[in-house]
Backbone as ProteinMPNN parsed JSONL, in Angstrom:
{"seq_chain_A": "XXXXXXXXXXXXXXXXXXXXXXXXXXXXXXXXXXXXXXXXXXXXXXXXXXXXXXXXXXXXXXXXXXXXXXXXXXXXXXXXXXXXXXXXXXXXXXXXXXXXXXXXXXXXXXXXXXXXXXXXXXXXXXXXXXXXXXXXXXXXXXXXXXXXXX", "coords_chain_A": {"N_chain_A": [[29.303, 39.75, -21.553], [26.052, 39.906, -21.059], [24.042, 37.972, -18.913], [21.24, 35.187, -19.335], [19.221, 35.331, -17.177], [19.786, 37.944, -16.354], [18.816, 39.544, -18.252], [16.743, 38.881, -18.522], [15.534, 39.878, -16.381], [15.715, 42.402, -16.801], [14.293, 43.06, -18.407], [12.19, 42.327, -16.845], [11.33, 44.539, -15.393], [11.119, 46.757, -16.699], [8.566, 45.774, -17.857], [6.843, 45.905, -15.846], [7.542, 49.016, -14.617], [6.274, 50.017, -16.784], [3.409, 48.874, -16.93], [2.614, 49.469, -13.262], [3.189, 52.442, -14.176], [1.248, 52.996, -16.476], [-1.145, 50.9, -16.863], [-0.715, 49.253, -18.677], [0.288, 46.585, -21.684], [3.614, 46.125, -22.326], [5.508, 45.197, -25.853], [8.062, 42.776, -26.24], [10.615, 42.786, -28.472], [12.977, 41.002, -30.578], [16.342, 40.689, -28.653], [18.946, 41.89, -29.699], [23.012, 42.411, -29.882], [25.191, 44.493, -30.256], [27.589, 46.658, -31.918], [28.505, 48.976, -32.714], [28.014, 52.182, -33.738], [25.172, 52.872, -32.724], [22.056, 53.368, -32.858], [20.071, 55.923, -32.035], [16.588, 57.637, -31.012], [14.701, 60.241, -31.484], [14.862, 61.513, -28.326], [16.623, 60.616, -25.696], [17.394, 58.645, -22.766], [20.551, 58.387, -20.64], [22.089, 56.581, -18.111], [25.315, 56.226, -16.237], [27.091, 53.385, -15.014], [28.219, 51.857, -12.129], [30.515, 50.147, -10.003], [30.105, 46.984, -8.994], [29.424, 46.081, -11.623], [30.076, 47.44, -14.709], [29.564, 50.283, -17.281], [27.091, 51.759, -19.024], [23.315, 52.253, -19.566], [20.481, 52.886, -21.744], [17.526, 54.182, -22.705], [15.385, 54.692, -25.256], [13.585, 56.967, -27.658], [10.409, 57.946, -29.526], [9.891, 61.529, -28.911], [7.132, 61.982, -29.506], [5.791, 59.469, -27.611], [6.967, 59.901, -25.598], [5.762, 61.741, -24.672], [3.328, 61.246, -24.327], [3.747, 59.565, -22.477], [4.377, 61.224, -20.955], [1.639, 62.771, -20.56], [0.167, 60.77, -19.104], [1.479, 60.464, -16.765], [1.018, 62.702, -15.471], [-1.257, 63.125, -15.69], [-2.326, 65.574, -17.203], [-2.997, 67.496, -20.929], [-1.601, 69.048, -21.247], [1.6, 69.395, -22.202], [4.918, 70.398, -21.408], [8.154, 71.208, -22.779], [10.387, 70.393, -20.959], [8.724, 69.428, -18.859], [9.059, 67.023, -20.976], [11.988, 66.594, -20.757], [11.66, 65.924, -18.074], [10.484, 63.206, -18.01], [11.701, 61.621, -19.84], [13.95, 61.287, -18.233], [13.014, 60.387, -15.509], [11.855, 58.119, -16.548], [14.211, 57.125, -17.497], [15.271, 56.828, -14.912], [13.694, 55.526, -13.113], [13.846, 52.853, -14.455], [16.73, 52.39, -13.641], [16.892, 52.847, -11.04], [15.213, 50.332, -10.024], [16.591, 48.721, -10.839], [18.746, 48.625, -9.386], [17.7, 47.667, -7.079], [17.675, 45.552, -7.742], [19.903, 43.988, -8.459], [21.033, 44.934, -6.08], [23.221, 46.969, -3.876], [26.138, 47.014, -4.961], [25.477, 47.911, -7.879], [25.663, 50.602, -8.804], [24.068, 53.858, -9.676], [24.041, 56.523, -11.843], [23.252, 59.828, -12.277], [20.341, 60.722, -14.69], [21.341, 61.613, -18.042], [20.197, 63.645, -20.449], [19.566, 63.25, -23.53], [19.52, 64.945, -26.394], [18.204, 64.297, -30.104], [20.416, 62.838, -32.455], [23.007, 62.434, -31.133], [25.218, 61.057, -29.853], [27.853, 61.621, -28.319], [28.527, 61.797, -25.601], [27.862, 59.371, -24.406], [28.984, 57.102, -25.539], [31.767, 56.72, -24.777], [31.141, 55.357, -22.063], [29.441, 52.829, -22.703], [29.804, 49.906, -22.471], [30.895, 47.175, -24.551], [29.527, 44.019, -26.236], [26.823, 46.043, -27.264], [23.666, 45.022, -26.001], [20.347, 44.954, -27.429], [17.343, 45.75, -27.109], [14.127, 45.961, -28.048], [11.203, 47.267, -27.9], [7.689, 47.467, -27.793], [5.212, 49.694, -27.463], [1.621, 50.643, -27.137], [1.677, 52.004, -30.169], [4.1, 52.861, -30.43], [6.981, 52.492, -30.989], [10.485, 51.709, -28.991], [13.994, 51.302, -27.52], [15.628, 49.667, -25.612], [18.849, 49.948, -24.249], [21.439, 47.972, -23.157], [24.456, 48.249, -22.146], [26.639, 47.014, -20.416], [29.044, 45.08, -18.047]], "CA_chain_A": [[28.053, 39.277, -22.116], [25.049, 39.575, -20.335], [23.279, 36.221, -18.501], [20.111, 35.742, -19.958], [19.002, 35.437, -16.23], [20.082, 39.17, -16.343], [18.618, 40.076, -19.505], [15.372, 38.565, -18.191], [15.313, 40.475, -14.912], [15.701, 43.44, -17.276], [12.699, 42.99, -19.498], [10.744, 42.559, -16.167], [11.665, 45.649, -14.47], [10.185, 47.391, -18.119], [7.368, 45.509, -17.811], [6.24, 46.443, -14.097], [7.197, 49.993, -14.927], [4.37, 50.197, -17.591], [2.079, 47.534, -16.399], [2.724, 50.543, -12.913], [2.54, 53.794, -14.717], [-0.192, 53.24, -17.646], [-1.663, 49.884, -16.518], [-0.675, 48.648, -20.371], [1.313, 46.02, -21.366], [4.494, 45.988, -23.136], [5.685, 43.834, -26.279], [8.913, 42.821, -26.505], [10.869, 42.457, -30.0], [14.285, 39.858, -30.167], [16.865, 41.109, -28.546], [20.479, 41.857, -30.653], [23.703, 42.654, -30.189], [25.796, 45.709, -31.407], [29.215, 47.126, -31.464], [28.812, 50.188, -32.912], [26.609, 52.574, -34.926], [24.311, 52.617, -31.821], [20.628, 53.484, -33.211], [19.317, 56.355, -31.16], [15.455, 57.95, -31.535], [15.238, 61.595, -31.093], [14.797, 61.451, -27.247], [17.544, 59.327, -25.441], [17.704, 59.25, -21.063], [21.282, 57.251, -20.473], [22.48, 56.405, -16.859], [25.887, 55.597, -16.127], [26.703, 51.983, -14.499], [29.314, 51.555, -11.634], [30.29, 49.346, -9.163], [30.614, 45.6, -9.681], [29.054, 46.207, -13.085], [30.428, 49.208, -14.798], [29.251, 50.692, -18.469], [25.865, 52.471, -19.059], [22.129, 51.787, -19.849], [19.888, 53.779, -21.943], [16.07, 54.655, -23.411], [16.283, 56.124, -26.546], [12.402, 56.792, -27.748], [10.236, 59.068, -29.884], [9.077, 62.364, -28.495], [5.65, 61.497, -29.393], [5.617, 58.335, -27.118], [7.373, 60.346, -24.282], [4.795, 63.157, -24.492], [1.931, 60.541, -23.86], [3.766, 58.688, -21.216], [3.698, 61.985, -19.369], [0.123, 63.017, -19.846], [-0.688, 59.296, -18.265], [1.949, 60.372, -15.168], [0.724, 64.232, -15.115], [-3.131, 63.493, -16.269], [-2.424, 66.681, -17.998], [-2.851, 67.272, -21.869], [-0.268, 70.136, -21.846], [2.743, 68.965, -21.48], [5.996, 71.217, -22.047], [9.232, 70.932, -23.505], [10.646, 70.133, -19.622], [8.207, 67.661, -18.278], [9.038, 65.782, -21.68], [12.931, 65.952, -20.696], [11.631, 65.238, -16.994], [9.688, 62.074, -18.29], [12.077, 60.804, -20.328], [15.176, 61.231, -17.058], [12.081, 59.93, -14.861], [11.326, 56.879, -16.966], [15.318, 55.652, -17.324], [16.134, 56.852, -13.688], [13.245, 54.681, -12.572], [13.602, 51.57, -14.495], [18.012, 51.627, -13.587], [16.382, 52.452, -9.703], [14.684, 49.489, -9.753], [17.62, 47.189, -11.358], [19.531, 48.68, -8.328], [17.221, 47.532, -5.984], [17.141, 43.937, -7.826], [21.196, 43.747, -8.171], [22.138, 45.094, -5.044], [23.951, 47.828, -4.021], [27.138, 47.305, -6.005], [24.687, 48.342, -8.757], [25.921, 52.327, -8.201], [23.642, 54.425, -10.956], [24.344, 58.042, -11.707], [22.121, 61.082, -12.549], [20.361, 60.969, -15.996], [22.01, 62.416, -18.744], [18.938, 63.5, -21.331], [19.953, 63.894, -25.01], [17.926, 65.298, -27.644], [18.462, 64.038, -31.151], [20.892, 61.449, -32.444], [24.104, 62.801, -30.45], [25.325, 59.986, -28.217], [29.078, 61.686, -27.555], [28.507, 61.784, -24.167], [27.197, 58.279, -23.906], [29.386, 56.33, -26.323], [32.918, 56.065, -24.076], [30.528, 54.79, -21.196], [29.073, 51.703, -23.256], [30.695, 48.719, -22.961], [30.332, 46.849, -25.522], [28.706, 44.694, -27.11], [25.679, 46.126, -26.177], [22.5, 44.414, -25.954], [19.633, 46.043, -27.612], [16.182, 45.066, -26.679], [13.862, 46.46, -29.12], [9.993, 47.454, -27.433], [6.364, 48.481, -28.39], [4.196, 49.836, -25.978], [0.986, 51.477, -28.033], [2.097, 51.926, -31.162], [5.391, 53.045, -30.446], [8.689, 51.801, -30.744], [11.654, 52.579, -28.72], [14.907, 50.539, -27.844], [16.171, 50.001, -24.271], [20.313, 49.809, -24.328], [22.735, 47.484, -22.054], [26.078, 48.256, -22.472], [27.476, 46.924, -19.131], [29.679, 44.56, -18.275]], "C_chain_A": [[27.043, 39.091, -20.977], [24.638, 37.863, -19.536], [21.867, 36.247, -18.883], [19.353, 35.693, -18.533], [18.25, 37.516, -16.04], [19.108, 40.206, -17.222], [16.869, 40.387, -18.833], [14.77, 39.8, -17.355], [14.852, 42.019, -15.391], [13.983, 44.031, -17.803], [11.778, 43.135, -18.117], [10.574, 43.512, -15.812], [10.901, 46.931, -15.812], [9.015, 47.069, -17.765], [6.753, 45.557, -16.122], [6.222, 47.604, -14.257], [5.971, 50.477, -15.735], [3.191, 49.552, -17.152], [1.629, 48.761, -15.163], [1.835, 51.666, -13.474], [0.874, 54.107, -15.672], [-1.199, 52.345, -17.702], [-1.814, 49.434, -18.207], [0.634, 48.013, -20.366], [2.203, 46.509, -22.706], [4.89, 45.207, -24.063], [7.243, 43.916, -26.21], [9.568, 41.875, -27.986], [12.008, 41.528, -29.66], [15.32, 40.725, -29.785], [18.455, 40.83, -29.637], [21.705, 42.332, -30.195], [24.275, 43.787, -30.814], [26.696, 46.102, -30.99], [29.092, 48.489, -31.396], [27.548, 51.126, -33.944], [25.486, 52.432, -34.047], [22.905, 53.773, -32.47], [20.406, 54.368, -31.823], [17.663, 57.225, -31.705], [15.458, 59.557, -31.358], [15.335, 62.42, -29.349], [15.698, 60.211, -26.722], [17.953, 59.786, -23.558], [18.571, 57.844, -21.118], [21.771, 57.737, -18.703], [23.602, 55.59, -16.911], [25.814, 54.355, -14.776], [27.937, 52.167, -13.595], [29.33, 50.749, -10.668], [30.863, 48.173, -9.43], [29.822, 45.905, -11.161], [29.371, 47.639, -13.727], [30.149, 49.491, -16.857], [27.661, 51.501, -18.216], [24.682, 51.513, -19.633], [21.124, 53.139, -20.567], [18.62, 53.605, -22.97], [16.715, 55.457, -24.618], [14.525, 55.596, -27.089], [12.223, 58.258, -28.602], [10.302, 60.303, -29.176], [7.883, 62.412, -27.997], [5.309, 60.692, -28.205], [6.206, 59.518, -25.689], [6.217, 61.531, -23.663], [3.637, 62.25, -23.793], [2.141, 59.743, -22.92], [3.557, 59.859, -20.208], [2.329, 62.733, -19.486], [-0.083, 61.822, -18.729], [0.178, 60.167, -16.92], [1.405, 61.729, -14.786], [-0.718, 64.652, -14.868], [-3.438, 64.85, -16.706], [-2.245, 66.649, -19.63], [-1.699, 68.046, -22.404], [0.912, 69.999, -21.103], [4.065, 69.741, -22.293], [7.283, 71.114, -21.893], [10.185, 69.925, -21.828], [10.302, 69.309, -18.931], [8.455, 66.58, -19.556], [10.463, 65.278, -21.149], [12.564, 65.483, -19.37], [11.384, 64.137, -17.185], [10.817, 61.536, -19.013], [13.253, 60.731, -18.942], [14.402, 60.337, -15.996], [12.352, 58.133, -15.032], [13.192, 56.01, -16.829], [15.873, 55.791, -15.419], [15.486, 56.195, -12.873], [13.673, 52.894, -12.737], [15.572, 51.171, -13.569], [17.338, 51.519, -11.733], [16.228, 50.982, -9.191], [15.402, 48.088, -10.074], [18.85, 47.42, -10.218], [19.344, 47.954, -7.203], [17.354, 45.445, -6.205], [18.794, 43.376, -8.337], [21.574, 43.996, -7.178], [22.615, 46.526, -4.454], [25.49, 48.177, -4.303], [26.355, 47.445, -7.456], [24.65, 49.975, -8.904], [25.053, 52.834, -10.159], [24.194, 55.581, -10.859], [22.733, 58.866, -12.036], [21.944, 60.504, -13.741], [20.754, 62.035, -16.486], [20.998, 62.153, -20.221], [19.851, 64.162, -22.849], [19.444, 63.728, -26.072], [18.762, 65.31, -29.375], [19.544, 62.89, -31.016], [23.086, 61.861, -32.334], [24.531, 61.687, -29.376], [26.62, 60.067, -27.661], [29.266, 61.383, -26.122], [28.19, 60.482, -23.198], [28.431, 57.122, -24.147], [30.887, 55.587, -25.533], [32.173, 55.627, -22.708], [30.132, 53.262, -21.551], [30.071, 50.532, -23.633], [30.682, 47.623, -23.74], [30.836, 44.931, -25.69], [27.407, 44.962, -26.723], [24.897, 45.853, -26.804], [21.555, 45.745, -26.039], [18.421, 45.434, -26.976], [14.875, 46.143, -27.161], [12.084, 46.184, -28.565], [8.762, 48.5, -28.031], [5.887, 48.46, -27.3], [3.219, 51.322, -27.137], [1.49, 51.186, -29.422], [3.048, 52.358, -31.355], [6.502, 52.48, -30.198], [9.754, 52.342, -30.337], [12.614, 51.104, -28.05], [15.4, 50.731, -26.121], [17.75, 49.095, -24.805], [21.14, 49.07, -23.418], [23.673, 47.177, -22.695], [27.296, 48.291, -21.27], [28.173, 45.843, -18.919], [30.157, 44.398, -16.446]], "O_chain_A": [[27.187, 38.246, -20.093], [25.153, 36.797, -19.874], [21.268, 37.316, -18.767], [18.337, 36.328, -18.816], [17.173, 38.066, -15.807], [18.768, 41.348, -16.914], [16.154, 41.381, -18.708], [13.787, 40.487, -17.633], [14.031, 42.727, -14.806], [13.113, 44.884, -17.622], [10.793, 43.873, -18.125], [9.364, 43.739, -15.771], [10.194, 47.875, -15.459], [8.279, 47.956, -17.331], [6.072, 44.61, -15.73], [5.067, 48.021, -14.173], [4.994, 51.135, -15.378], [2.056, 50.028, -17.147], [0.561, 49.311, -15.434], [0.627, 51.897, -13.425], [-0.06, 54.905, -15.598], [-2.176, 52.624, -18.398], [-2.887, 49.326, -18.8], [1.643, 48.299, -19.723], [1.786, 47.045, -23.732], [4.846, 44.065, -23.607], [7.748, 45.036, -26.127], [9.203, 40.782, -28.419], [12.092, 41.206, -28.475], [15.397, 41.702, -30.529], [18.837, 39.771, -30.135], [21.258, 43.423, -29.841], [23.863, 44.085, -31.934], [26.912, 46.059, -29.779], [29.407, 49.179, -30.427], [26.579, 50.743, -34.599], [24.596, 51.771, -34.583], [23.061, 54.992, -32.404], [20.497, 53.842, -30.714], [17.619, 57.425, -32.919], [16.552, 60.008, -31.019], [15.748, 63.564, -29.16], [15.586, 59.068, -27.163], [18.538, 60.79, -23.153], [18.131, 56.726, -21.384], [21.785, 58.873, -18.228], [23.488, 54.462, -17.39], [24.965, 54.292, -13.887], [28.876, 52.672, -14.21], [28.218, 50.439, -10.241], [31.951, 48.112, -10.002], [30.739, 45.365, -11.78], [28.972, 48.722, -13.298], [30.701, 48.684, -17.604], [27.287, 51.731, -17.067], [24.867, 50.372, -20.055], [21.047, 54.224, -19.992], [18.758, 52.915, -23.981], [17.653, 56.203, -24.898], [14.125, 54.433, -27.037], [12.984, 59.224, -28.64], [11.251, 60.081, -28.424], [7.459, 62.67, -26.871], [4.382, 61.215, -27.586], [5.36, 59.724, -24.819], [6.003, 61.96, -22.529], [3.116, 62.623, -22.741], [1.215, 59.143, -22.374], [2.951, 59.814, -19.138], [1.917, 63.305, -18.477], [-0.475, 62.067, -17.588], [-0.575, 60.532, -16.018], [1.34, 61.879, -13.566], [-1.264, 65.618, -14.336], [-4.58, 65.307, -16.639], [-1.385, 65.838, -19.971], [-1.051, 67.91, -23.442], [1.218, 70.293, -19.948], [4.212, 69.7, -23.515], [7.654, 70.903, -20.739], [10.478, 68.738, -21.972], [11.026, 68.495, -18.359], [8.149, 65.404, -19.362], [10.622, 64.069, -20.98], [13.128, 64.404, -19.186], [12.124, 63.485, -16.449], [10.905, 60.415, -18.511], [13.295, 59.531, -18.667], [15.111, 59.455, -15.511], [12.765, 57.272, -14.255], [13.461, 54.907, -16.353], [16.646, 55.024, -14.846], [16.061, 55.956, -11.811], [13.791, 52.021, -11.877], [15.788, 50.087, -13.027], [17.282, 50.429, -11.163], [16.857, 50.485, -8.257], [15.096, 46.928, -9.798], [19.77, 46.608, -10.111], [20.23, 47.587, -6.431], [17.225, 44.51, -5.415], [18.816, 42.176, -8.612], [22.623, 43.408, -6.911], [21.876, 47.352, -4.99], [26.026, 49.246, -4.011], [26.993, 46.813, -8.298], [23.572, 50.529, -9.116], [25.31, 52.401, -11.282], [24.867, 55.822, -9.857], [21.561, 58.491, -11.999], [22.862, 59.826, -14.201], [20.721, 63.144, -15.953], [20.92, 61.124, -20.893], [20.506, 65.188, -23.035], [19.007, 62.723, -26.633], [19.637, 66.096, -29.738], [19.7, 62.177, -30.025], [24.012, 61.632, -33.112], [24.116, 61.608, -28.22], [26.986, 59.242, -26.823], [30.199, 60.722, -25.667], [28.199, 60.383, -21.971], [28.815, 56.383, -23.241], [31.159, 54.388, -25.588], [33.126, 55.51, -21.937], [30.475, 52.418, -20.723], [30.791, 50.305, -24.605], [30.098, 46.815, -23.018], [31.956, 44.494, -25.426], [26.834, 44.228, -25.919], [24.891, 46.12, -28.005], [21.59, 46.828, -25.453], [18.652, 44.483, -26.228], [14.755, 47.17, -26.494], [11.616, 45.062, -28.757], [8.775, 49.647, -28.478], [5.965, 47.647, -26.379], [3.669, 52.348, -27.646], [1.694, 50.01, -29.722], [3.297, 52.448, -32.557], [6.849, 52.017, -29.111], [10.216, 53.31, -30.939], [12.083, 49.993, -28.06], [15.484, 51.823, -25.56], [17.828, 48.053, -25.455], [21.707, 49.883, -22.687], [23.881, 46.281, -23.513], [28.286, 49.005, -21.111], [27.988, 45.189, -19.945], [31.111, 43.693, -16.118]]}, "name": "protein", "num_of_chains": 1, "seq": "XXXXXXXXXXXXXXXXXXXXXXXXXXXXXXXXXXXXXXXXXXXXXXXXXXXXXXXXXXXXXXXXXXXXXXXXXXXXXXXXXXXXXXXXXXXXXXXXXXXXXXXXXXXXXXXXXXXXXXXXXXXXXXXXXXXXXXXXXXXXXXXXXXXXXX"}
């Protein structure tokens, strides 16, 4: 079970990334709990967790919302199929970066692992459970950041 210390640290490291990239803030919804039946959006960037903390972490967001986070990082309007999976691998390989830098280095991340639609085989024996959802608007979009570490 998380510390809400932990939890906290989490939410900030979100909110510096955007506050950062788009100079906009973030809301955050209540966080929950979950075993199973993990809710993904059709864009999902997960990073495994190792070290003294070992399970995964993961974004799971529209399309839409990922497309317009990378005009803001590209200041381009044409953005293609590639910079969306770059932007979404970008956005979780920054925020776990930055929870590396604020755990430590027994905080070991891996590569992102980008997966399109609501496939999470590859994610699901990584998540340790139960994992903490944490449920965010930024604009008018909603997407779900995942801790399933332990």
């Amino acid at each position: 079970m998380m510390k809400s210390e932990q939890v906290k640290l989490f939410c900030e490291v979100l909110e510096y990334y955007f506050k950062e990239i788009a100079n906009e803030q973030i809301e955050f919804g209540v966080p929950f709990n979950r075993e199973n039946n993990f809710e993904t959006l059709n864009l999902t960037g997960a990073i495994g967790i190792s070290g003294s903390f070992q399970g995964c972490i993961y974004i799971t967001a529209e399309e839409k919302m990922i497309v317009d986070l990378a005009k803001i990082v590209t200041m381009s309007d044409e953005i293609d199929l590639t910079s969306i999976y770059d932007m979404i691998g970008e956005l979780t390989n920054t925020i776990a970066g930055n929870l590396r830098k604020a755990f430590g280095s027994e905080f070991d991340i891996s590569v992102p692992i980008i997966i399109r639609g609501n496939s999470m085989d590859l994610v699901i024996n990584k998540l340790k459970t139960p994992v903490l959802v944490i449920p965010i608007k930024w604009r008018d979009y909603k997407f779900y950041f995942n801790i399933g570490i332990k």
